[in-house]
N, C-alpha and C positions, 0 to 999 in steps of 0.2 A: 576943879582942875584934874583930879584923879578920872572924873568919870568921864569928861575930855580924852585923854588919854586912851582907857580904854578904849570908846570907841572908835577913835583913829587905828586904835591897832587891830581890831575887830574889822575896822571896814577894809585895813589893809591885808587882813586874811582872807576874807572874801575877794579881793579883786584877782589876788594871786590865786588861780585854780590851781595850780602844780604842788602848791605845798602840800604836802604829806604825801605825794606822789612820783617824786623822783625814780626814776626807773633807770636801767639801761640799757640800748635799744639794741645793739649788739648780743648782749647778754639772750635777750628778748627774742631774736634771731633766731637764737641758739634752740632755744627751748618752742617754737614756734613750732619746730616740726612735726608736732605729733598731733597739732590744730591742724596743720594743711589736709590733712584728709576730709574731714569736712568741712573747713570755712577757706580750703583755695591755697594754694602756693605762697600767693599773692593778697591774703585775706579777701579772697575775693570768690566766695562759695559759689561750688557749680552745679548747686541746689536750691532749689526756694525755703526748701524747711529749715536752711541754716544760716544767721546771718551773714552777710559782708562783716569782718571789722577793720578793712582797712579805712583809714581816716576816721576812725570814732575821736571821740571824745577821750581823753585820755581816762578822765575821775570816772567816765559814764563805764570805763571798762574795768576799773578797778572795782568800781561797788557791784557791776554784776558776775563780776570772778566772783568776787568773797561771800557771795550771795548765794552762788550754788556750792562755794564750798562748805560755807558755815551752815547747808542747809535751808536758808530764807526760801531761796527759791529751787524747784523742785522740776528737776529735769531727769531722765532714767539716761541718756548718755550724757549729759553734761558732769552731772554729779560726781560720778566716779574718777572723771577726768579733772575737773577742780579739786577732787578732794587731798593729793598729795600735794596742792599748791601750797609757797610758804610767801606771805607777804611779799618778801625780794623778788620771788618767781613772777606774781599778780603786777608787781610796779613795772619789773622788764618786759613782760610779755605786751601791758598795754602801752607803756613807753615806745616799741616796735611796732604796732597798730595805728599807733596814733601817728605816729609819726612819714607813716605812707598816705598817698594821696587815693583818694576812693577811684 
């Protein structure tokens, strides 16, 4: 029965993508503007070297925020720019991305 359980609640974590992800997108907005320089106004880069993020993925932008801020992954301008990120800033930011249409 337990282990029942468990996995109901496991697969019910996995369907839900948003949890641990709550952001908000206003907030996200806000703090946006210092992206617009390279990934667009409109997260929509008017560059090839720089992704689009508008309509990502919301989780797909959260692990690659924390990814160059924790270091994972290694960018010479991303890095710096992630690095004063604080979780709250990573949830809003892609909460606001995610939530425009590509």
């Amino acid at each position: 029965m337990t282990k029942n359980i468990a996995i109901i609640a496991l697969t019910a974590f996995c369907l839900n993508s948003s949890i641990g992800f709550a952001g908000d997108a206003a907030a996200g907005k806000i703090k946006a503007a210092t992206c617009a320089a390279c990934h667009g106004q409109n997260g929509i880069s008017p560059n090839d070297l720089w992704p689009n993020l508008a309509g990502q993925k919301q989780a797909y932008l959260v692990k690659q925020m924390k990814a160059f801020r924790d270091g994972q992954r290694a960018d010479p301008m991303m890095a710096p720019m992630a690095a004063p990120l604080t979780d709250t800033d990573i949830n809003n930011l892609a909460a606001y991305y995610s939530s425009m249409g590509q």
